[in-house]
Every structure is written in C-alpha cells, then in structure tokens.
C-alpha positions as CSV (number, residue, x, y, z in Angstrom):
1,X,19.3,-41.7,-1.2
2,X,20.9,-41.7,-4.7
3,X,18.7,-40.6,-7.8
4,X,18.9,-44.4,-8.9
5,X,16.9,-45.5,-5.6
6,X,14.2,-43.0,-6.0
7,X,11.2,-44.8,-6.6
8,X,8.5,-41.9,-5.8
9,X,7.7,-40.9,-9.2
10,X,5.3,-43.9,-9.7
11,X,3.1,-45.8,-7.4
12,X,5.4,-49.5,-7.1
13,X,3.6,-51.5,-4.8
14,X,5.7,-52.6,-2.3
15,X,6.6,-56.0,-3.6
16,X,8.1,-54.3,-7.0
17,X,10.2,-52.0,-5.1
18,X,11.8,-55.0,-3.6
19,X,12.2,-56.3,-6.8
20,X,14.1,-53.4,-8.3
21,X,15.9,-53.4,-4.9
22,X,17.2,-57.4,-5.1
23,X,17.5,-56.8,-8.9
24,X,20.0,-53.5,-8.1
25,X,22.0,-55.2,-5.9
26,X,22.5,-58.7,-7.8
27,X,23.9,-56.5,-10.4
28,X,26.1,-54.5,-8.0
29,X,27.3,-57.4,-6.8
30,X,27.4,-59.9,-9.1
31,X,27.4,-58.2,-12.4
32,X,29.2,-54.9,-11.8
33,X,32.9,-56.9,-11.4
34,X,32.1,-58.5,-14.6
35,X,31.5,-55.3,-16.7
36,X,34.8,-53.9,-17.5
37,X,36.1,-57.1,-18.7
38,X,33.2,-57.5,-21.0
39,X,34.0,-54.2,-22.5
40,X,37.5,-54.3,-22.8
41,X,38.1,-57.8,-24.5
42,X,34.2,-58.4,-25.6
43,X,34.9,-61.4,-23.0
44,X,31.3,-63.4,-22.0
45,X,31.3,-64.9,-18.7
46,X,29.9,-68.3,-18.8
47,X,29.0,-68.9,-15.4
48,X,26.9,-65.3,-15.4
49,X,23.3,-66.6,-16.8
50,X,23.5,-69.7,-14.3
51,X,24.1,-67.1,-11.4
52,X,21.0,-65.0,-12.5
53,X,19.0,-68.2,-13.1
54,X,20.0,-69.4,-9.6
55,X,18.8,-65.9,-8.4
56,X,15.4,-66.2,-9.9
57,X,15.9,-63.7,-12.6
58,X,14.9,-65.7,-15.2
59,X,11.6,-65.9,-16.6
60,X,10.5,-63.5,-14.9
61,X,7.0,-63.4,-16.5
62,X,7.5,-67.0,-17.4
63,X,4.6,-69.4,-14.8
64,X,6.5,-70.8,-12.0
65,X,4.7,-74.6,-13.2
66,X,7.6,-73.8,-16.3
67,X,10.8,-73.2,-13.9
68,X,9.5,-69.0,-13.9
69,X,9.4,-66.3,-11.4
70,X,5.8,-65.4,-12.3
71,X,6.3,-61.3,-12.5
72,X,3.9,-58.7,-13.8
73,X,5.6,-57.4,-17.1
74,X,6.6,-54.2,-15.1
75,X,8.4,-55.9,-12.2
76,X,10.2,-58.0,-15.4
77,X,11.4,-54.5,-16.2
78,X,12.5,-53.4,-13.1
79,X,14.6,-56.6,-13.2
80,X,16.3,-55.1,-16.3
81,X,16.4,-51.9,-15.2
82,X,18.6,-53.0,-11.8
83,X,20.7,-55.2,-14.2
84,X,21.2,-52.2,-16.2
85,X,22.6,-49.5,-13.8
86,X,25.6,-51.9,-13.2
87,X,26.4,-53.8,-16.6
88,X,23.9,-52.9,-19.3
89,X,25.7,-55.5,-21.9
90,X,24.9,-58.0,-19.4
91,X,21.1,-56.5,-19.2
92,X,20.6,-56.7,-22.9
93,X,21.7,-60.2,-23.2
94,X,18.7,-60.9,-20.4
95,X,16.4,-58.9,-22.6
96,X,16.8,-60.7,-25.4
97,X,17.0,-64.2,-24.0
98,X,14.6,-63.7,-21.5
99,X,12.2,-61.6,-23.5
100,X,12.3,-62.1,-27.3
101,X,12.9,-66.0,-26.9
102,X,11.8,-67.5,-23.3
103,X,9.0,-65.0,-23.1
104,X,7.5,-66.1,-27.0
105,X,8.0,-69.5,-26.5
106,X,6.2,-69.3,-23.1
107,X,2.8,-67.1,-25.0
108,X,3.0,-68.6,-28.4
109,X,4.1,-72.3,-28.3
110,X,2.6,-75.4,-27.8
111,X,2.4,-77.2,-24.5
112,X,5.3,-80.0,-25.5
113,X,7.6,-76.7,-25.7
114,X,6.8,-75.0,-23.2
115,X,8.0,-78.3,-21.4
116,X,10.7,-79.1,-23.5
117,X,12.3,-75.6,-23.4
118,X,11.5,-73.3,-20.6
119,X,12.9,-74.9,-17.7
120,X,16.4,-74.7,-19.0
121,X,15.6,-71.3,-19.7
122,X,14.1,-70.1,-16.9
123,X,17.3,-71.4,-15.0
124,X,20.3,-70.4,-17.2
125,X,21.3,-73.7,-18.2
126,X,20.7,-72.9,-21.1
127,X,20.9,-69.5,-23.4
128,X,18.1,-68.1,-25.7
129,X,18.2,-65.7,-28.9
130,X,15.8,-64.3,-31.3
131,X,17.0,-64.7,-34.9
132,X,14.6,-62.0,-37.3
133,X,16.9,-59.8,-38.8
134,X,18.6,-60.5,-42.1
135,X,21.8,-59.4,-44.4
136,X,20.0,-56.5,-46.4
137,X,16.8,-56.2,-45.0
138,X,17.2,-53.6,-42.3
139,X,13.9,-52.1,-40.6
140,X,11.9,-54.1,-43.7
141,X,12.9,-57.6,-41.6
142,X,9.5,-58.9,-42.5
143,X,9.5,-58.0,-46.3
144,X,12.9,-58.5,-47.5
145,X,12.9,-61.7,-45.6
146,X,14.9,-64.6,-47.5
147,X,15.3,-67.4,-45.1
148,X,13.3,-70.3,-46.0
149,X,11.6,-73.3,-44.4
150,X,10.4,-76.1,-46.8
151,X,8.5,-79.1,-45.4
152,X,10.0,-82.8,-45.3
153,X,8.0,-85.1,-44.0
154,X,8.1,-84.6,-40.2
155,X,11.0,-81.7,-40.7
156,X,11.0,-78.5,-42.2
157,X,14.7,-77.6,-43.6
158,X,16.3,-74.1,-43.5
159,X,17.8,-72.4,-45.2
160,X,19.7,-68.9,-44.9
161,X,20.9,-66.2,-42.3
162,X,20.2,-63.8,-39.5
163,X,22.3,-61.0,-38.9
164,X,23.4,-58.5,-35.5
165,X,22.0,-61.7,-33.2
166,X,22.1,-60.9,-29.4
167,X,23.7,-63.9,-28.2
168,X,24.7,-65.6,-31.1
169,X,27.7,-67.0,-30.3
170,X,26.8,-68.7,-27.0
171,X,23.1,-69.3,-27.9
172,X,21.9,-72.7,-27.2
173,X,18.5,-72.1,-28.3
174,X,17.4,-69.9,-31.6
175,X,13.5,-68.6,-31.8
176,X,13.9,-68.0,-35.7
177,X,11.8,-66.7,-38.6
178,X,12.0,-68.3,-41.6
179,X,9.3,-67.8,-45.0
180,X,7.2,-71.2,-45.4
181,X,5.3,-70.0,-48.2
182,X,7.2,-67.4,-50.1
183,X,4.6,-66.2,-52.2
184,X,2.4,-64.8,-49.6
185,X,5.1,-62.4,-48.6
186,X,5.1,-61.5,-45.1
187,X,2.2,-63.8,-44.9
188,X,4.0,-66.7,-45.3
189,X,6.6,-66.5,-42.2
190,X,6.3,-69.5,-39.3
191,X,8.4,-69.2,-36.3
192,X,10.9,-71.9,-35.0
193,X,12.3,-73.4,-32.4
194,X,16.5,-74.2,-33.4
195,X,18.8,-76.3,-31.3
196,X,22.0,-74.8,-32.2
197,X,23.4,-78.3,-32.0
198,X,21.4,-79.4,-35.0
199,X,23.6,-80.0,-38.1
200,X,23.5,-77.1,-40.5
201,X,23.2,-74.0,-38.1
202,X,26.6,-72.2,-37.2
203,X,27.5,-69.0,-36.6
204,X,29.6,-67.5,-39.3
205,X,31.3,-64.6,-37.7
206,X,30.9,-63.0,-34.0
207,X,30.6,-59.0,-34.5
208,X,32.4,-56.6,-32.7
209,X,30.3,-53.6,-31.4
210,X,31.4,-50.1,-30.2
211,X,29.0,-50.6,-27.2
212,X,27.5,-53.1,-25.2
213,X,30.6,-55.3,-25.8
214,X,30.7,-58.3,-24.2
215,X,26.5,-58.9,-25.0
216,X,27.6,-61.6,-28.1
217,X,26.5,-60.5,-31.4
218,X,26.7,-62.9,-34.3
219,X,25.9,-63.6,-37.9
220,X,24.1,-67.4,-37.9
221,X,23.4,-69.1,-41.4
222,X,21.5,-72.1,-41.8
223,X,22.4,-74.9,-44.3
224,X,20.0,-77.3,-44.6
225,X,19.5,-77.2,-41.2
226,X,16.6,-79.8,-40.3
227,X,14.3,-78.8,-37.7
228,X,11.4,-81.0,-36.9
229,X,7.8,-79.5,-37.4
230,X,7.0,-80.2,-34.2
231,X,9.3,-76.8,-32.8
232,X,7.1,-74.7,-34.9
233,X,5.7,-71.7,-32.3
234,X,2.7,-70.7,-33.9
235,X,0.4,-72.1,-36.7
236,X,2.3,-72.3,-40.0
237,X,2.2,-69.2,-41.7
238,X,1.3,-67.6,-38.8
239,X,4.7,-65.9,-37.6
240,X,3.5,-62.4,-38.2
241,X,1.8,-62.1,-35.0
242,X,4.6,-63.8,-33.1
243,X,6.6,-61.1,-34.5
244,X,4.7,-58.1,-33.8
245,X,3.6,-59.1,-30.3
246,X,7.2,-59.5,-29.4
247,X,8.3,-56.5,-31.1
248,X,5.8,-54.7,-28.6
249,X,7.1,-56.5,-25.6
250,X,10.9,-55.7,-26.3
251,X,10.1,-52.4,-27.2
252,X,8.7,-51.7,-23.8
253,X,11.4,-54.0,-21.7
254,X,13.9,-51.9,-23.6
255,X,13.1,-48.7,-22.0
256,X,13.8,-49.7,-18.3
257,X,17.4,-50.6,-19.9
258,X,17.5,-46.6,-20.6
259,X,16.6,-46.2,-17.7
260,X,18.9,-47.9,-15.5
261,X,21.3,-46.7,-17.5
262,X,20.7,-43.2,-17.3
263,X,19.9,-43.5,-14.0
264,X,23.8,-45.0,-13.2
265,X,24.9,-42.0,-15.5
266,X,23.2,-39.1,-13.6
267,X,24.7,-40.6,-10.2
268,X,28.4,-40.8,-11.6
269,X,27.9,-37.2,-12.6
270,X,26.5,-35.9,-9.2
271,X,28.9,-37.5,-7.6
272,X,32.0,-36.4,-10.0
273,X,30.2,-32.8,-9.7
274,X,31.0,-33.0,-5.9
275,X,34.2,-34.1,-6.2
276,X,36.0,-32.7,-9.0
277,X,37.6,-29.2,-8.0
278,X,38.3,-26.3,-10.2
279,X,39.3,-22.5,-9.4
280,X,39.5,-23.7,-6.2
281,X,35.8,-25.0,-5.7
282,X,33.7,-28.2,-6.2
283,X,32.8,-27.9,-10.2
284,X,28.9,-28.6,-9.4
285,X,29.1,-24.9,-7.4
286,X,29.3,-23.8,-10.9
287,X,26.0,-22.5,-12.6
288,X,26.5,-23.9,-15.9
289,X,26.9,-27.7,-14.2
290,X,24.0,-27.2,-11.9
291,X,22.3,-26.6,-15.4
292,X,23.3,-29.8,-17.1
293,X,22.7,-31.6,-13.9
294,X,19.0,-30.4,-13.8
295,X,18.6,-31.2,-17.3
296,X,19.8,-34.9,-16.8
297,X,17.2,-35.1,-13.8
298,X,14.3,-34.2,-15.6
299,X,14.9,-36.3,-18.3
300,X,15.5,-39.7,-15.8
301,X,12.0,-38.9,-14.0
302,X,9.9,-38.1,-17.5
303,X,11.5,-41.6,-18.6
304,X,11.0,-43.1,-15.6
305,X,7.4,-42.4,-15.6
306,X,6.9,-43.1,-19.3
307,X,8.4,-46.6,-18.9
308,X,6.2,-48.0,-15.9
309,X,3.1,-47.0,-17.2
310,X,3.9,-48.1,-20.8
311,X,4.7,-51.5,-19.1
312,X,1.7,-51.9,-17.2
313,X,-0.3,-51.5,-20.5
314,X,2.0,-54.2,-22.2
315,X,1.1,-56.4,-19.5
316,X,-2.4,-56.5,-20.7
317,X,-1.5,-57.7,-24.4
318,X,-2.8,-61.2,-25.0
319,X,-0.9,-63.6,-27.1
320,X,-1.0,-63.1,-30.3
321,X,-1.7,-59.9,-30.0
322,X,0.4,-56.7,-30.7
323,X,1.7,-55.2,-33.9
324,X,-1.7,-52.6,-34.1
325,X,-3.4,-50.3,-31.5
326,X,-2.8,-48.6,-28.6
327,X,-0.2,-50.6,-27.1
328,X,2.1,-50.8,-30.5
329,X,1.8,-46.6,-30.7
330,X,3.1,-46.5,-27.1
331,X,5.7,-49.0,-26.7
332,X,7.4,-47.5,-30.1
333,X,6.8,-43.8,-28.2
334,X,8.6,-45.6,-24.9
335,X,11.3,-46.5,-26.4
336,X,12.0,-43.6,-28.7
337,X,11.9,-41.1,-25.7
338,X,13.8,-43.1,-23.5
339,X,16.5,-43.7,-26.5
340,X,16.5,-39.8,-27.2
341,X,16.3,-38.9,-23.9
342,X,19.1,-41.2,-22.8
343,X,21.3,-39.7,-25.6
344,X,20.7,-36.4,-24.2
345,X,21.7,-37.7,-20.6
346,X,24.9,-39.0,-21.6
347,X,25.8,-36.1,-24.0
348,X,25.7,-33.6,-20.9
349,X,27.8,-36.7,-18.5
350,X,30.1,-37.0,-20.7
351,X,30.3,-33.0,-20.9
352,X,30.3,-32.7,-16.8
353,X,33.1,-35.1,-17.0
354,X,35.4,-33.5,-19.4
355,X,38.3,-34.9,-20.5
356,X,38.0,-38.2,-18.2
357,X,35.1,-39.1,-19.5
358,X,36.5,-39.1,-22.9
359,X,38.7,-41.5,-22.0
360,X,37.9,-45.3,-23.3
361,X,38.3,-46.9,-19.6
362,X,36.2,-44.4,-17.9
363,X,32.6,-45.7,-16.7
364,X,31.0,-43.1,-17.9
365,X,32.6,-43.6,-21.9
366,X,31.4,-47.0,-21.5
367,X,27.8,-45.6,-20.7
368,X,28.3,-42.9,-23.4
369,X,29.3,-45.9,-26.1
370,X,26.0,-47.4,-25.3
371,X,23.4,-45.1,-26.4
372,X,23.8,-45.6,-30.6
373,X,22.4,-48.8,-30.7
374,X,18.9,-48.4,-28.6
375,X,18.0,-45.3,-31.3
376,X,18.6,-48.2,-33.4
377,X,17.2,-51.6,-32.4
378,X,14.2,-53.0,-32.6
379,X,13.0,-50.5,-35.0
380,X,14.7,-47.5,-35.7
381,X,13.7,-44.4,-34.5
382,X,12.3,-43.3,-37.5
383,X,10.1,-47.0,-37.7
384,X,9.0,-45.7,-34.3
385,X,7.8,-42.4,-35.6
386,X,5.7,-43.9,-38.6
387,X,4.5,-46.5,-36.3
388,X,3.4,-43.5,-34.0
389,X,2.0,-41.2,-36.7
390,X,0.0,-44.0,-38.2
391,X,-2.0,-45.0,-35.3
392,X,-3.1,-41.4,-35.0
393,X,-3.4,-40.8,-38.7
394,X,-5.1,-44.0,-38.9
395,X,-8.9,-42.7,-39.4
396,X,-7.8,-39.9,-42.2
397,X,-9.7,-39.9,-45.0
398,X,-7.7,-41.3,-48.1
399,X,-7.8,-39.9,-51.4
C-alpha cells in the first residue's frame, strides 16, 4: 500500500474512500499523460474537462436535478485531492471552475441560473472562472476594487479588469465582481454572471507561471461589456457575502490540493530512496534520509487530518454565509498549514533527490515549482494569520 492510498488517519466512510479511489485513478489514467505537456509548453488540453465531466467529476457538490454529482463538501475534496497526486495544474483548474464559479452560482444565484448555467458546467461543456482580483489591489481585492457596473435599463455595463485568472484564456463563463455603488466601498460590490462571448470582455494577455503551467492564467478587461441584470448572483450590492463564503470554500478545497500533492511527492521519494544507490547501498539505508523521510510522513498525516475535518465543518456553511466565525478561522489555518507544510515536504524531496530533482524535467521539480503559489492564493499567508489572530482576539477589550 503506498502512503497516497492510506486512508486510516480519518474515519472516510466507505463510499468517500471509493471516491478518492475512482478520483486517483481517473487522474492516473487520464490526467497523468497530460501533465508533462502542460508543463513544458503551458499547453491546455481541450478535450480534458469534457473527459472529467463525462466521469462525473463535475459539480461535485452541485444537486444532481442541476447536471451534479451531489457530494458532501469533503468527498468534493477528495475529488481534488486524487486529481492532484497525478497533474495538480489540471486539479486547480477544477478547483477553481468547479468551486469558485459552478459551486457560487449553484448557493448564491437565482433559480433561472442555476438552469441556465449549471448543466454545462456540471458536464465540461463548458469552462468556469472567478474574476475578483485586480491590477494593484493585491490581498485588499475588496477595497482597492475599481471595476465598475452601472445600470442601463435592463443591463448593467462594465467596466475594467481582473488580474492572475485561473482559466482565463479558455473560460467560457466569468463569475465577476464589479463595484455598483462606488461610494459604499466594499459595500457596494454585486456579483455577475459574464458570457465571455459578450462584446467588450477579452483577455488581454495569458500569463506564464513558474508552476502549475498549463492551468491558464489571464489578465481579462472589460470595455463596456453589457451584461444583463438578470445574471446578477446575489442582491445588488450584496457581493460581499458571495465573496467571503467562497473565499472559505476555496480555502478549504485548496488544502486536499496540498495534499495530493504531497502525498505524490513523499511516494516518488520512498521510492527513489529505495532505488538510488550510493557507497554501494540503497541511499534510504542512510540515517540522515530516513530522517527526511520521517519528517515528510508526519507532515502528510497532520495535513491529512487537518483537511478532512476542516472540510466537514465547511460543509455546514449555509449560503451566504462565511467571511466571520469559526469556519473562516479554520479554513485560513487549513490552508496555511497545508501550504507551509507542503513547502516543507518538497524542500526535503527535492533534497532526497539531489541533483535529479533539480533538473526542470524531473517530476519531482515540477512538484517542487508548485508550492509558491498556494502560500500565496487566496489570501496570503500573512491574510491567513490576521484572519486567524482576529477571530481569537476578537473579544479583547479595545482602548
């Protein structure tokens, strides 16, 4: 049994280990060819969300009367984490169509949308994104927003751009953020539905990452881009939950993403350990290795167990909920251990591997160039921290 099949350090019920199980080999099967393609030449294979679609991937949280699956929010992670020991660029493009856009559309819109939208979603026809961040605004996406929506008649027109989009450039459908009454500040945000077909939206420059290459990341601008009011998600001005409820849920579906990946990492390296010879002897004989190794191992299982139960608790936020409490102190703690700890992880791979894993080619580089941009996303790790220290600083006395 390889570490990445261990399911023992949480209770799954039987039905979530077979999840994880069809989940890990889809993505051996199916998604592993595709990875070092995607890496090499930041290639996107069209015919790869259809295939996972097909496979009943897709909306995995989504109800099946919409075109979903109709998961618990942890067996929606499990999906990411099989996805993610075998081509994690592939596994954060799911993440964020499947969870920042089919997901919010599914909790926060109206009925007509759910309709309109989800199906093609749900069965890879069609590719979601989640347009919040901006050109300047950094971790303060909500304050320094300057994208604009101004009512016309049945319309609202846009006007501005989003910035480091997960599938941007192949995106067929944009869940974006845009300020309908400026002077209330992050108040005055309304979340919408965008056709990336509608005249005025393109994408004004594909970005090329050190890792995950192949995910499509884009800068999108919108020129008096017409949406009608009726793809408004939300009540006007009400975007701010949308937001923050979202932030929770991708915070939590990014840790299994750690996971799978550290899990895929600690497996290469037991396995180069028993292979690779030095002095005569297999290099894990070697005291110092067996040390690394037994650091990596801890750090899976603390993440492992950290994720699950922080996605059973994200299961239980309602809609338009999120962005206060309990659950928003523990998804930003999820995600900032499994982040750190996957750092760590691939620091000692890489290490174990020596000079082949330093190497651009080599698997476990690929894996190593991966680990910047999840201290990084969806908050910083230092957002997570103030998120974390102000819940439980949150009754101190102020002068």
């Amino acid at each position: 049994m390889t570490i990445a099949n261990d399911t023992r350090a949480f209770d799954l019920t039987p039905d979530q280990v077979a999840v994880l199980d069809q989940a890990d080999r889809f993505g051996r099967k199916e998604l592993y060819p595709l990875s070092d393609r995607m890496d090499r030449d930041e290639w996107w294979p069209e015919d790869a969300f259809p295939k996972i679609g097909k496979a009943g991937f897709f909306g995995a949280t989504i109800d099946p009367e919409y075109g979903g699956a109709g998961m618990d929010m942890l067996s929606a992670g499990l999906v990411i984490q099989g996805f993610g020991r075998w081509n994690h660029a592939m596994a954060l493009s799911a993440v964020a169509h499947d969870n920042l856009c089919a997901n919010n559309i599914y909790r926060n819109a109206s009925e007509d949308l759910r309709r309109k939208y989800l199906p093609g979603l749900c069965d890879g026809s069609k590719i979601g994104a989640l347009g919040l961040t901006e050109p300047g605004a950094g971790s303060d996406a909500l304050g320094s927003m300057r994208t604009t929506a101004v009512r016309d008649g049945d319309d609202y027109i846009l006007n501005g751009s989003k910035i480091y989009i997960t599938n941007g450039p192949v995106a067929d459908i944009v869940l974006v953020y845009a300020k309908t009454a400026p002077e209330k500040g992050a108040k005055g945000i309304s979340a919408f539905i965008v056709e990336t077909s509608t005249p005025g939206f393109k994408v004004a420059q594909k970005l090329i990452k050190m890792g995950y290459r192949g995910s499509q990341t884009a800068e999108l601008v919108f020129d008096n881009c017409r949406v009608p009011a009726a793809n408004m998600v939300g009540p006007e001005n009400g975007g701010v939950m949308v937001v923050m409820s979202g932030l929770d849920l991708e915070r939590a579906m990014i840790s299994p993403l750690c996971l799978g990946i550290a899990e895929r990492a600690l497996d290469l390296t037991i396995d180069y350990a028993k292979t690779r010879r030095q002095f005569g002897k297999p290099i894990g004989s070697f005291q110092m290795v067996q040390s690394m190794l037994a650091d990596m191992y801890v750090l899976v299982e603390t993440m492992r167990a950290f994720t699950y139960r922080v996605l059973e608790d994200a299961a239980k936020v309602e809609a338009g909920e999120g962005g206060r409490g309990s659950i928003h102190m523990q998804t930003a703690a999820s995600v900032m251990y499994a982040a750190e700890a996957l750092h760590k992880i691939l620091d000692l791979a890489v290490q174990v591997h020596g000079g082949s894993g330093y190497i651009w080619e080599s698997e476990i580089n690929r894996l190593y160039r991966s680990t910047k941009l999840l201290e990084i996303g969806a908050g910083t790790t230092e957002v997570r921290k103030m998120i974390i220290a102000g819940e439980l600083l949150k009754d101190m006395p102020r002068d």
